[in-house]
MARTISE-106170 format. One record per residue (C-alpha): x, y, z; residue number from 1; residue in three letters. Coordinates in Angstrom, 1 decimal, padded with zeros to 4 digits. Each point is the difference from the previous one (the first is absolute). Example, Ala and Ser with C-alpha at 12.3 -4.5 7.8 and 13.67 -1.06 7.14 Angstrom:
<nodes>
> 012.3:-004.5:007.8:1:ALA
> 001.4:003.4:-000.7:2:SER
</nodes>
This chain:
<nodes>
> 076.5:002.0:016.7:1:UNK
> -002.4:-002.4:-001.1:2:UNK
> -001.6:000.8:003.0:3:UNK
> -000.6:003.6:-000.4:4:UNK
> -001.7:-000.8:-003.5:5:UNK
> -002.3:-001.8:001.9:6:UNK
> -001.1:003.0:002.0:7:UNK
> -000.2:002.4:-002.9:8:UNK
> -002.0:-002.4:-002.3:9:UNK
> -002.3:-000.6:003.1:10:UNK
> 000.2:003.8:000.6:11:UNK
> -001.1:001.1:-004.1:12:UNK
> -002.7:-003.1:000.5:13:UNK
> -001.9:001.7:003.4:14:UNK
> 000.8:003.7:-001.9:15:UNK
> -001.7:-001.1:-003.3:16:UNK
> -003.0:-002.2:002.3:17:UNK
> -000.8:003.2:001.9:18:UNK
> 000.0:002.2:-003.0:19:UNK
> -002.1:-002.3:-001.8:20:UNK
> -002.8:-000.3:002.6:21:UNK
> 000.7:003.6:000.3:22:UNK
> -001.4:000.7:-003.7:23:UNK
> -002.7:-002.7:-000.2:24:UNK
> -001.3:001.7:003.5:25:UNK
> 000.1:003.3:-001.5:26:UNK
> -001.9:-000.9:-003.3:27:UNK
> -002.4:-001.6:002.1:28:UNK
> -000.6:003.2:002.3:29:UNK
> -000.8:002.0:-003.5:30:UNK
> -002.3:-002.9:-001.0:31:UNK
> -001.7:000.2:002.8:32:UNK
> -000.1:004.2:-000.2:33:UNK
> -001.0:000.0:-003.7:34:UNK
> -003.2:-002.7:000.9:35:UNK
> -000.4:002.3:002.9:36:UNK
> -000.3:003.1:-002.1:37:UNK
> -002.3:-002.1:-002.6:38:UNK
> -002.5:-000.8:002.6:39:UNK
> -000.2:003.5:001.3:40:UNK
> -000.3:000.9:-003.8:41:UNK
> -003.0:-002.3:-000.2:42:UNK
> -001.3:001.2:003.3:43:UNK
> 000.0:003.5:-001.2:44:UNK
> -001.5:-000.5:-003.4:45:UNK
> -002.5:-002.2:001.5:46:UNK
> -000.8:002.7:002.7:47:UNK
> -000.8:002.8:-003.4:48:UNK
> -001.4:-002.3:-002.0:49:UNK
> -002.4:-002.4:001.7:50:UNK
> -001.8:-002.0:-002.3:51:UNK
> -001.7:-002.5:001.9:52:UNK
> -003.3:001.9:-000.6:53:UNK
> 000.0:-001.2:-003.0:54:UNK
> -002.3:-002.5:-001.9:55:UNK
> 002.7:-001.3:-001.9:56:UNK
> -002.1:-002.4:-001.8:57:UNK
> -002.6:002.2:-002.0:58:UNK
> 002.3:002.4:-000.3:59:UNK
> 002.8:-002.3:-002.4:60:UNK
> -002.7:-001.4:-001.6:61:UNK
> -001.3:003.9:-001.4:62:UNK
> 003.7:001.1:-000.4:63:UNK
> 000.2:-003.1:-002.5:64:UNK
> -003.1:000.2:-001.5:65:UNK
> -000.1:000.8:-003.3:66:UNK
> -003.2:001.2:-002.7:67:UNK
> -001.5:-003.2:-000.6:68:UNK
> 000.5:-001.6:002.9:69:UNK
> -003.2:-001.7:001.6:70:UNK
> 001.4:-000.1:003.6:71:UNK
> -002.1:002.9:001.4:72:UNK
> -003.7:-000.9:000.2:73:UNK
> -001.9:003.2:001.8:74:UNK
> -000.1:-001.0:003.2:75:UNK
> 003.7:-000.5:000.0:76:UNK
> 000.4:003.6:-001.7:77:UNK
> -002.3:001.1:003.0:78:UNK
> 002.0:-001.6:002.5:79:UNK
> 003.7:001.4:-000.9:80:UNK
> -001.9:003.3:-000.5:81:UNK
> -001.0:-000.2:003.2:82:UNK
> 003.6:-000.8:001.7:83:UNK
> 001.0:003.2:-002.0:84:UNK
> -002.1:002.2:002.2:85:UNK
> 001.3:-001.7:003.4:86:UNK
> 003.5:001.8:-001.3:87:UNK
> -002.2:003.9:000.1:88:UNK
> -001.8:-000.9:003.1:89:UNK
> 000.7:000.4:003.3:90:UNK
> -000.6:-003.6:001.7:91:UNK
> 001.2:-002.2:001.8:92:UNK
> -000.8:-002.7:-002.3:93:UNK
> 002.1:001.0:-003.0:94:UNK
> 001.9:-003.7:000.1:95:UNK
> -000.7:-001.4:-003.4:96:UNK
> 000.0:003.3:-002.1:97:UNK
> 001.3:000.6:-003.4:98:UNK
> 002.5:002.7:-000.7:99:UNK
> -001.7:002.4:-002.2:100:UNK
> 002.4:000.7:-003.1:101:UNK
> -000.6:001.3:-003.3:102:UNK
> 000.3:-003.4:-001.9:103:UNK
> -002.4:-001.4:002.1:104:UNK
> -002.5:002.2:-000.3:105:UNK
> 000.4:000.0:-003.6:106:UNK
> 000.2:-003.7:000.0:107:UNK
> -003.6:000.1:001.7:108:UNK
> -001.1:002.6:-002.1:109:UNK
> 000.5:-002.4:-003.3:110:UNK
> -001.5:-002.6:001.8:111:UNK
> -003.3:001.9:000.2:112:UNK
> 000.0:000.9:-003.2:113:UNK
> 000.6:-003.2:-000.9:114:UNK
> -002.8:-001.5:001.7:115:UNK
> -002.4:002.9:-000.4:116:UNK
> -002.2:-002.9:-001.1:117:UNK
> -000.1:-002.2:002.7:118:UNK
> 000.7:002.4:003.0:119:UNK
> -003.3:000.8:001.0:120:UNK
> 002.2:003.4:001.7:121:UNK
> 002.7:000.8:-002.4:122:UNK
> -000.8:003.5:-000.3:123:UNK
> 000.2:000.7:003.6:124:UNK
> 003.3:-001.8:-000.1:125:UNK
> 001.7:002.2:-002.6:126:UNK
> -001.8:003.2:001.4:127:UNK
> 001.5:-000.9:003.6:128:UNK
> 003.3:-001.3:-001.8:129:UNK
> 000.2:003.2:-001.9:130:UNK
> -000.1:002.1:003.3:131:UNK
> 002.9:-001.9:001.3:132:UNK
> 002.0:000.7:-003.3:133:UNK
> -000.3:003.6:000.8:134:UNK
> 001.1:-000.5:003.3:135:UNK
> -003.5:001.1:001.1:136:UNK
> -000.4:-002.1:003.2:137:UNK
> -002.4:002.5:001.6:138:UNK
> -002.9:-002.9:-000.4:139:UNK
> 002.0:-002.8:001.2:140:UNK
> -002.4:-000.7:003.1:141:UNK
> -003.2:000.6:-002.3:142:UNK
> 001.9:-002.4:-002.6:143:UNK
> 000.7:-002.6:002.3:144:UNK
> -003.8:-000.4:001.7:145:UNK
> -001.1:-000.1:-003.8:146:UNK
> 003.0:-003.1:-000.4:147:UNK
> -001.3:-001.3:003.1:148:UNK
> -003.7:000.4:-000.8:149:UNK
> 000.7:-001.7:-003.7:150:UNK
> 002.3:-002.6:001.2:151:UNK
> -002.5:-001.1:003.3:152:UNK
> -002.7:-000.9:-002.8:153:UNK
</nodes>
C-alpha cells in the first residue's frame, strides 16, 4: 500500500510541475503579445506623428519663455522664425523646423514688442507674425527670403 502512495504523490507532483510550467509559459506568451502590441503601437504613432523634423531646442525654449525673459536676442527670434516657414514650404530641407502653433506665435509676438527697442526689425516681425495668427500663410516664401535676407546680415 505504501507503495501505491508513492506513485500517486509522484503522480500529483509531475501533475502540479506540468501545470505550473503550463501557467508561467502562458503568462509569458501574453507578455510577450502585449510588448508586441506596444511596439506596433509605437510604430504606428510614430509613422502619423513624426517629429524628427523638429528643432526641438528653440522650440522648448519659446514654449517656456515667458514676458520678461531675455533669452531671445533678434537674431535668435530671426532664426526660429525662420524654421517656422520650413514647416509651409515645400523643401527638402525642412529638418530643423518649428511647429507653428498659436502660443508660439504669440510668444514671438510679445517678444517683439518687447524689444521694439532693440530689434532693429521688430515691426516686420509682428506684421509677418500677425499674418501667421490669421492663418494667412499665402507670403510664407516671400516671408522666409525676408528671414533669410535679415538673418544672413
Amino acid at each position: 500500500m505504501k507503495k501505491s502512495y508513492k506513485w500517486i504523490l509522484l503522480f500529483v507532483v509531475v501533475v502540479l510541475s506540468v501545470s505550473v510550467f503550463w501557467v508561467i509559459n502562458k503568462n509569458d506568451k501574453e507578455k510577450d503579445s502585449d510588448i508586441a502590441e506596444d511596439n506596433r503601437e509605437e510604430s504606428i504613432t510614430s509613422k502619423t506623428r513624426d517629429l524628427s523634423w523638429v528643432d526641438g531646442v528653440h522650440a522648448a525654449m519659446l514654449d517656456d519663455w515667458k514676458s520678461g525673459d531675455k533669452t531671445f536676442n533678434e537674431r535668435l527670434v530671426q532664426e526660429v522664425m525662420l524654421k517656422m516657414t520650413y514647416q509651409k514650404l515645400d523643401t527638402h530641407a525642412n529638418e530643423g523646423s518649428i511647429e507653428i502653433t498659436a502660443q508660439r506665435i504669440d510668444n514671438l509676438i510679445q517678444i517683439a514688442e518687447e524689444e521694439k527697442a532693440v530689434f532693429f526689425h521688430s515691426e516686420t516681425y509682428i506684421d509677418i507674425l500677425k499674418r501667421w495668427k490669421e492663418n494667412d500663410f499665402s507670403t510664407v516664401e516671400d516671408d522666409n527670403k525676408l528671414l533669410h535676407s535679415l538673418f544672413d546680415r
